[in-house]
N, C-alpha and C positions, 0 to 999 in steps of 0.2 A: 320486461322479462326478455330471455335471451330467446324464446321461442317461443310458442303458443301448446306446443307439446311436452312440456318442461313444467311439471306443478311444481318444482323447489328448485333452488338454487342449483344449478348446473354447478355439477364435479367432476374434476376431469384433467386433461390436456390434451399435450401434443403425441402422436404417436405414430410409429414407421412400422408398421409391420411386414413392409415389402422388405425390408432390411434384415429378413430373420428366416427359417423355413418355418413349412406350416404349422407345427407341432408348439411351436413356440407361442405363438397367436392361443392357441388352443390351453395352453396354460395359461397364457396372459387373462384371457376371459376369466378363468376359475380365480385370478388373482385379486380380476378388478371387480367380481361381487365382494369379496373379502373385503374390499378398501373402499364399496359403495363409487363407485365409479361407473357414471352413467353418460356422461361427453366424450368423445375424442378427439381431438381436431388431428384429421388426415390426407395426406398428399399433401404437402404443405410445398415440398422441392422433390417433385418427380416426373415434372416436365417431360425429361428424357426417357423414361418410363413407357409414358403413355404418349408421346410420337417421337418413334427410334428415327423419322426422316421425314423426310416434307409431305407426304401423302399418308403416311400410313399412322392408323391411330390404334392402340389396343389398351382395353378398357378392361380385362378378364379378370387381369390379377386385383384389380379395383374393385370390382363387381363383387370377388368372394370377401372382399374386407366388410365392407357393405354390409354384403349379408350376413356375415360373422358377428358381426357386431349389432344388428340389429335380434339374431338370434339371442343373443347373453344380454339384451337389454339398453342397450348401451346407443346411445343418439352421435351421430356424427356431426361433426362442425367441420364441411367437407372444402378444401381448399382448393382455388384454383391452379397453383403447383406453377404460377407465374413469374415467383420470386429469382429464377433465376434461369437462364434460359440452356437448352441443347448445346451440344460442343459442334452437332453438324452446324447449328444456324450462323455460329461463330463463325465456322470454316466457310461455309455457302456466302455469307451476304457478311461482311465485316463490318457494313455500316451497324448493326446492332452495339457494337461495342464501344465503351467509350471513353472519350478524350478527358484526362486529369486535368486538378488545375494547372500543373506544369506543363501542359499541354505535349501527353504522353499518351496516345493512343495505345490502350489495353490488349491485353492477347485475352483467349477464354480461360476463365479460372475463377475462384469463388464466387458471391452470389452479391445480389443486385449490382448486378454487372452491364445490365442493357441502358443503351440510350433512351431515355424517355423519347425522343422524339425521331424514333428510328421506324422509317414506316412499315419494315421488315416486319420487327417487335411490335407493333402495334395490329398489324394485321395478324399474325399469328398468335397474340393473345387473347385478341376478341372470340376469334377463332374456338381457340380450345375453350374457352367460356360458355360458349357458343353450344359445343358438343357434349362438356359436361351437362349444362344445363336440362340440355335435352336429353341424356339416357338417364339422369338421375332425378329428373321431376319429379316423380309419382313412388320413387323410393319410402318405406315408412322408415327407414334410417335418419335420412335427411332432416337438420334439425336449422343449420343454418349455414348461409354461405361465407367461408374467408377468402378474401379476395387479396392475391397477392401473399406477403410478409414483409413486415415492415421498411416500407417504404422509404425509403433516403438515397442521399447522391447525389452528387450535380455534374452533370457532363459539361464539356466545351466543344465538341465536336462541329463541323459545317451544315450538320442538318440543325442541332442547338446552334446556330447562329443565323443560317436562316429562318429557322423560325422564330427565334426571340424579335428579328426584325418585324415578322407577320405580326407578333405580338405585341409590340410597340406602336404600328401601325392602328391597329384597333384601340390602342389607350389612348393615344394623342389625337392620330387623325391628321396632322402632317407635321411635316419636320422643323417649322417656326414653333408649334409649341412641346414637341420636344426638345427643341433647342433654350427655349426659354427655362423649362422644369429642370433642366440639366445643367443650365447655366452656362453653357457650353464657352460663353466667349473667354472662359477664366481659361489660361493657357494654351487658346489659339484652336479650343474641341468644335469647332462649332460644322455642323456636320449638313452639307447641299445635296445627300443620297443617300436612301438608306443603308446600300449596299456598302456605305463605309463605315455602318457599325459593327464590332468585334464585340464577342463573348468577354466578360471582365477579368483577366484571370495574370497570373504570371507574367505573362507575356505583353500583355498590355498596361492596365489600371493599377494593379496591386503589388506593392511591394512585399504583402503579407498576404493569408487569409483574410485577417482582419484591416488588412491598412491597404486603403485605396484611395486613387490619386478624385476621384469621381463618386461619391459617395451614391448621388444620385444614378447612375448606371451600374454599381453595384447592387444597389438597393433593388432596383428594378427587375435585373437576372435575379436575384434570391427570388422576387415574386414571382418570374416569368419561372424559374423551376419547377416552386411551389405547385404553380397552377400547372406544366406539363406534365409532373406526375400525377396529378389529383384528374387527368385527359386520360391518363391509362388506365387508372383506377376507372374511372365513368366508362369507358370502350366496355369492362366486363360486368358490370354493375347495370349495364342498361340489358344487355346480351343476359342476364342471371335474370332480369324482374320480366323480362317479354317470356320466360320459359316457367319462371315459377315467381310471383306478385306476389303469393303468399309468405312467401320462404324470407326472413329477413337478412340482409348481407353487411357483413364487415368489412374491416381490416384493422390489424392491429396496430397500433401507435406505440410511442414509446416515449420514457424517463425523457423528462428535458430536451428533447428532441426538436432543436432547433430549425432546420432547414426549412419545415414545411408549416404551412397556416392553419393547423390543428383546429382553428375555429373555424375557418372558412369550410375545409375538408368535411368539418362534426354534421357539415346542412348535407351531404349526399352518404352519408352512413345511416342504418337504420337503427343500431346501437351501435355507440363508443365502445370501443374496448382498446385495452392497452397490456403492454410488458413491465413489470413490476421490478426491479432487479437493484435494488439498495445494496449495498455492502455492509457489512457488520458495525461497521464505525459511521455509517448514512445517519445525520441526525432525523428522529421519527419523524419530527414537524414536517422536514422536507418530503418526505414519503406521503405524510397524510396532507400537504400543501397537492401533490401532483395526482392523490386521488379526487383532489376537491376538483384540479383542474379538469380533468375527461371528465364530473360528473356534470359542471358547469359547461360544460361542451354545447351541451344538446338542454337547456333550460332546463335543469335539475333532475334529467332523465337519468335512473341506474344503470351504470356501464356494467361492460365484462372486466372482469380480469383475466385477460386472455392467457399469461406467461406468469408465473411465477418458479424459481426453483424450489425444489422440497427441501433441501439442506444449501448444497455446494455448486458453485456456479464455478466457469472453468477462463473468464475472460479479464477477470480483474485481475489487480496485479498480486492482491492476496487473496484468494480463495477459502475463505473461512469456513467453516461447517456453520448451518445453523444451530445453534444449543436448544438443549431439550426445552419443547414448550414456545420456541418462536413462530418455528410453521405454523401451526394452529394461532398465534397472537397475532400475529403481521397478516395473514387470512383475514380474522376477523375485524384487524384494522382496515383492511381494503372493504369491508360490511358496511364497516360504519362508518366510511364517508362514501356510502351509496353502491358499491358492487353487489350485482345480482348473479354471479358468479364465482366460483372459486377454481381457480384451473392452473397448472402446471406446463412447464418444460423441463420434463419429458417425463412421459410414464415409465417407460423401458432406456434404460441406460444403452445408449449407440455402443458397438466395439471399436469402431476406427475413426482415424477425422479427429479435425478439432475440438469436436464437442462429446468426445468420449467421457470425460471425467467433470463433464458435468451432470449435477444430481438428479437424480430419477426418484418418481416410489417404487419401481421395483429394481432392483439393483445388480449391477454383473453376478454377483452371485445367482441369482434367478429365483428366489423363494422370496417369501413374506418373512422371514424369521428377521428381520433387522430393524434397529430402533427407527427409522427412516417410514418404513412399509407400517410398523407397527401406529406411532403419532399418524399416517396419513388414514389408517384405516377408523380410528377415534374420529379423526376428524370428518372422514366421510360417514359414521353414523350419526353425530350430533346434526348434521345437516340433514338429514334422513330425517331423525327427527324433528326440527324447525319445521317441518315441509314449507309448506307458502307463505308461514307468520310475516316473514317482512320482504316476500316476493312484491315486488314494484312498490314499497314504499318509497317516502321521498324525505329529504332531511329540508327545514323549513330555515332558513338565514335571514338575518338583519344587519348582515355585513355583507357589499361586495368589492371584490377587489380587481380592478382591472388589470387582465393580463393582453400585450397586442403585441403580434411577433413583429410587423410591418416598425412597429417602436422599439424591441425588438433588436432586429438587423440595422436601422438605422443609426439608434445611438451606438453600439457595439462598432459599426464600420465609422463611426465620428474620429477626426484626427485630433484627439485632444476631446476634453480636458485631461484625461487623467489615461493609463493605458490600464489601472485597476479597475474602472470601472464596470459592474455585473450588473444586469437589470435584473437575472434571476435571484442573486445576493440579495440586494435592495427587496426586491418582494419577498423574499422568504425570509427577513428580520421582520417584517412589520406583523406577516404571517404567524412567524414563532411566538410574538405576542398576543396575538389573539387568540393560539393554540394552547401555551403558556395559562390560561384563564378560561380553555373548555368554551370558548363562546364560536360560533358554526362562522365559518365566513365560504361564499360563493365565489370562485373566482370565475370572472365573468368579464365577455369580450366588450369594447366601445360598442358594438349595436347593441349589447342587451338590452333590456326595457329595466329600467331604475325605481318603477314606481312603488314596489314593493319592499326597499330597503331604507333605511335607520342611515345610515353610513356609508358611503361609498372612498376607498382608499384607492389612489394610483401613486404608486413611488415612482417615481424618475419618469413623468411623464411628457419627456424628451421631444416628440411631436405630437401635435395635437390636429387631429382629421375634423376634414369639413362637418361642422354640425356638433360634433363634439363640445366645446367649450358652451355653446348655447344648451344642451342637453344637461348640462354640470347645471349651469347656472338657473336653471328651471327646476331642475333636484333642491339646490339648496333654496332655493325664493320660495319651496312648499314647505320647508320645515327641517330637510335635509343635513349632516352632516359630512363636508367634502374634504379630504387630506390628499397633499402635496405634496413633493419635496424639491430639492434644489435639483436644478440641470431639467428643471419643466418649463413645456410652452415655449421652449426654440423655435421649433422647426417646422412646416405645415407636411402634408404627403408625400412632397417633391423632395422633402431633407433642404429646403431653401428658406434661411432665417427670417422670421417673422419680424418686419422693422416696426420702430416704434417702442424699443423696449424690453428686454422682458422680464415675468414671462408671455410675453405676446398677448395672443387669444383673452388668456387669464386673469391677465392683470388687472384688472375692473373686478371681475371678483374678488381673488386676495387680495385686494387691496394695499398696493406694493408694487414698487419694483429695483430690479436688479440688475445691478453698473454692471460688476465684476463678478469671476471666479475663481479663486485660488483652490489650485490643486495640492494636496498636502501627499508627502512623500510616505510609504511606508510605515514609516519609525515615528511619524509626526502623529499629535492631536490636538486637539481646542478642548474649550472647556464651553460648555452650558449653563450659563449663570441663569436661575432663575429669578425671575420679580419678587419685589415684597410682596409678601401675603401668598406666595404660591402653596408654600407648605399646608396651608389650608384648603386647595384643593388636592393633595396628597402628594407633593412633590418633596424632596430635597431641595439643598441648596442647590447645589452643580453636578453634573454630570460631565461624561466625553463626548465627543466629535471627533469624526476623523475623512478621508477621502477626498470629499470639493466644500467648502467653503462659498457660498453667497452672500456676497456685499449687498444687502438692500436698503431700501430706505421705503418707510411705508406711507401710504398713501390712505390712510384712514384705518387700517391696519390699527389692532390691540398688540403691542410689545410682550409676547410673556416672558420671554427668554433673551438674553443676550448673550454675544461671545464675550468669555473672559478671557482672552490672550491675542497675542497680534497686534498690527499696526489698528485691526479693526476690532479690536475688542470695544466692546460697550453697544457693538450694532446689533441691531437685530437679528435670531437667528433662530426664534420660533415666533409664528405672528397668528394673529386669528381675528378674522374679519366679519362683522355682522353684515348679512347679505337678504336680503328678504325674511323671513321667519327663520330663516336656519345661518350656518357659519361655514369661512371655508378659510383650512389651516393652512400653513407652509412651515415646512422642517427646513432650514435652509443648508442644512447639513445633515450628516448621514451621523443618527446618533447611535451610542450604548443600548445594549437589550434591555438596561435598567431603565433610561428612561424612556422607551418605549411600552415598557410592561407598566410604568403607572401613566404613561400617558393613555396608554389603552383602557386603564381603572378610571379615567377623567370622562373617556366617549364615551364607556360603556355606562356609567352613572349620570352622566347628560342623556344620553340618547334611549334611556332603558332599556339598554343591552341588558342580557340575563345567561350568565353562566348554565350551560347544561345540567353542570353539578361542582359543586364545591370539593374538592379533591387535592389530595399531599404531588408535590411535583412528580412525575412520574408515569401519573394515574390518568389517563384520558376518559372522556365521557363525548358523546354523541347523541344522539335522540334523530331516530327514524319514526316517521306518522304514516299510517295506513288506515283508512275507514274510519278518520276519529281516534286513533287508538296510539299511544305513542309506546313505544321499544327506545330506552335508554340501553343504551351500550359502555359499559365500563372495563377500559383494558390499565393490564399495570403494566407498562412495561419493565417496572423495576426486576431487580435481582433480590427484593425480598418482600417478603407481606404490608401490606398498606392499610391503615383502616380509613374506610368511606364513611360521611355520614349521609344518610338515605331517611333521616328526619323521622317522622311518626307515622308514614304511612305506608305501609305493609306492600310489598313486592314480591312476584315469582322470578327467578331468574329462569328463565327457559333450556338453559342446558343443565341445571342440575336437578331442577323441580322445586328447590327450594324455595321456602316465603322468608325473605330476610327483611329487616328493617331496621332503625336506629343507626349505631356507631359500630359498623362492624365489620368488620377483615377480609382484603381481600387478599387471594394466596399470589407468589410470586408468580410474571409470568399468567396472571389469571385473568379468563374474561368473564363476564357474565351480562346478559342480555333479558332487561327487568323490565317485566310487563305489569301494569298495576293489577294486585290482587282484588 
């Protein structure tokens, strides 16, 4: 749960009321019992606020929010107001600001602006951490701490380059084997001091963001960022638990959000939480693939949903309203793959700045009278209602999928094969199939513990970390099912190719290996011949391929598939190899949704997988367990009515009270959350 003062799911967001005079606040209150609004997350960017200069701190106009807010009921998720720093500190000490990768040192202006490793910005945020901490202790407002907002960025700066050397130092231990992991002698890098390494950026390594000359020193600054932001995070997070241990601390993450090691980060958060912000045309899978991700963060702990908009967001390049009946759906989609939260950006609509015209529940107009205020205040009763039913339940999986950003950054910075290639693409086909058929999958980092799943999927599993492949291959020798696919088992940690073969590590289990890759242009595809007899495990004849092509040849490897086009048609290019009591596959190509969705019908009936719920496309289902007791969640996302069938035994939905059962309708747009009667 998000607090220990929170008997139901926290409703809520973000909100400025330093932004407004006091009268307004005063109405706000009377608005957000109307709309059941009990969170606020506040001070988010007011820095400046609360110190106008290097000594002077005031905390007054904080303290009445505080109070305000605890008077009308209402829990604060009180922020450290570190996201973005004072224009004196800019002015005073410049080293705070930071260098692009064009290597364009910044003037002050918008937000996550500061060098992570600026010791200015570092001491002055421990600092105010430091200060919050201690006037707001003993607060009964105080529900939890946000630290920071969302975190991203990479500077190049001389204090980032001194210290990525510090940091390098500590990974290797001396410059023979960073010279060796870097490969350095390939174009004459090979480096006698550390002082003659450089930040990777324009100027140096990279002809692109993505394209650099050193993959492995690219690789390294992505982790070395990673970990200097995740330092300033811990500077207030240590400064928050010495002042209040009880108080649990955040910060929010976000969509796809590349940069930082979101697994690594999820071990010093007390709860995950993230920014939720799909566009209207966002396919669902991909939405409910990245709730799965935060709640696999933290071993199938309930996140926040820290951000959501209620309608219109203002940064895309279309800005859609959301249609009647989505807020409330996409809500309860963030439910039902494990949020223990429902919260917005923003309650009150800003007047100025960029983020004016994005959506609020209370709207420039300033009353409750709009469809907007009206759908949020339903939805903050139904929650009202729920109270704790599925506060810290947990959603139970027999699929996990590994996601590892260190694989990640490496294949993405890879020069070749192909410049289409997406690691999050790749997982979110294989995702949309098991999404596609209602069956729960965890997506879960290389150190998880596996012993608890059916299945484990890594698409494009590019490099393979010490321990890893042994870890797989103990999975499947217990009865395990392991899938693959082409462009795996290259690389070790370092990004330096695994000889012998590949895919390296692997190859012993898939039983197989692989010469070549052809990269297929855009417009290109193959075809997927299946074996005799396949149609009897539920297949077709042929399907497509498309992207990279693997030429292999197996090495005790079962043939299911072959290419039907090309110099290489007739090779292998789905194989499956009996390994201990269990099997491990290889896709050697990146296939159609079609045969993915009956391949997934092949694992799931091998490995008794079992459907949440049998449902017309459209229709999702989920299953949350608390106490023994399990809460099936059914959403349509359709644009019209869908019938469920929910068999012979008798169900309450929890938001309407009804006992439904059999073959029966669910309304567009509709969720319902069924508890056995």
């Amino acid at each position: 749960m998000v607090s220990p003062k929170l008997n139901k799911m926290a409703y809520g967001g973000d909100y400025s009321p330093e932004q407004w005079p006091e009268e307004i606040m005063t109405e706000d209150m009377r608005m957000f019992k109307l709309a059941g609004i009990d969170i606020a997350t506040v001070a988010v960017f007011s820095w400046s606020l609360m110190q106008p200069d290097e000594e002077t701190y005031q905390f007054e106009w904080l303290d009445e929010i505080m109070d305000k807010l605890h008077e009308n009921g209402v829990y604060a998720c009180l922020a450290t107001s570190t996201g973005a720093h004072p224009a004196w500190m800019a002015t005073r000490y410049p080293d705070v600001l930071r260098v692009d990768f064009e290597g364009r040192k910044h003037t002050f202006g918008q937000r996550h602006n500061s060098c992570p490793n600026s010791p200015t910005y570092r001491l002055h945020a421990a600092r105010l951490a430091r200060k919050l901490a201690e006037r707001y202790k003993d607060h009964p407002a105080l529900a939890i701490w946000h630290v920071n907002n969302e975190y991203g960025g990479i500077c190049y700066c001389d204090n980032c380059a001194k210290a990525f050397r510090v940091w390098l130092q500590e990974r290797y231990g001396t410059l023979d084997k960073l010279n060796k992991a870097w490969n350095t002698r390939f174009w004459g890098h090979t480096f006698y001091d550390w002082d003659e390494i450089v930040p990777p950026n324009i100027l140096s390594e990279h002809s692109a963001e993505t394209r650099t000359s050193f993959q492995g020193i690219s690789l390294d600054y992505q982790r070395f960022n990673s970990d200097g932001l995740l330092d300033c995070y811990l500077l207030e997070y240590n400064e928050l638990k010495a002042a209040t241990p009880d108080i649990p601390v955040t910060t929010n993450m976000m969509f796809m959000f590349k940069q930082l090691d979101y697994a690594k980060w999820a071990q010093y958060v007390d709860v995950v939480s993230w920014d939720s912000y799909p566009s209207n045309e966002t396919p669902l899978s991909h939405v409910a693939m990245w709730h799965d991700v935060m709640r696999g963060l933290k071993d199938g702990q309930p996140f926040m949903l820290m951000e959501q908009t209620p309608s219109q967001q203002n940064w895309q390049p279309y800005n859609g309203l959301k249609r009647p009946g989505v807020m409330r759906l996409w809500s309860y989609q963030a439910v039902a793959h494990g949020a223990d939260t429902v919260m917005f950006f923003q309650l009150r609509r800003s007047i100025g700045a960029c983020e004016k015209y994005h959506g609020a529940v209370i709207e420039h107009v300033g009353h409750e009278h709009t469809r907007v205020f009206r759908e949020c205040a339903a939805l903050g009763s139904e929650l009202q209602e729920l109270g704790d039913k599925l506060l810290g339940s947990r959603i139970h999986a027999k699929v996990a999928m590994i996601i590892d950003w260190d694989n990640w950054w490496a294949m993405e910075f890879s020069s070749g094969p192909t410049i289409d290639l997406s690691y999050m693409n790749e997982l979110a086909k294989f995702y949309d199939a098991f999404y596609g058929q209602n069956i729960a999958v965890d997506m879960v980092s290389v150190e998880a513990d596996l012993t608890g799943y059916d299945v484990v999927i890594a698409p494009v599993l590019y490099m393979v970390k010490p321990g890893f492949a042994r870890k797989i291959e103990q999975f499947v020798e217990r009865g395990g099912r392991f899938v693959t696919t082409f462009f795996s088992g290259i690389v070790n940690e370092n990004d330096l190719v695994t000889l012998g073969g590949y895919p390296g590590e692997l190859r012993k289990l898939l039983g197989i290996w692989v010469e070549e890759t052809d990269a297929l242009f855009p417009h290109m595809v193959n075809r997927i011949v299946m074996a005799e007899g396949r149609e009897l495990e539920g297949f077709k004849k042929k399907y497509t391929c498309n992207l990279l092509c693997d030429l292999l040849h197996v090495e005790g490897a079962e043939v299911w598939a072959e290419y039907g086009d090309e110099f290489y048609r007739g090779m292998p290019v789905v194989t499956c190899n009996a390994y201990g009591q269990g099997e491990a596959w290889y896709l050697a190509s990146s296939p159609d949704g079609e045969f993915l969705a009956d391949f997934v019908k092949l694992l799931a009936k091998q490995a008794g997988l079992e459907s949440v719920l049998s449902a017309p496309p459209g229709v999702e289902a989920t299953k949350r367990v608390k106490d023994g007791k399990s809460y099936t969640m059914v959403l349509n996302h359709n644009d019209m009515e869908a019938y469920v069938e929910l068999g012979s035994s008798t169900h309450k939905d929890l938001l309407s009270g009804q006992l439904i059962s059999g073959n029966i309708q669910i309304a567009a747009k509709g969720v319902w959350i069924l508890e056995e009667a």
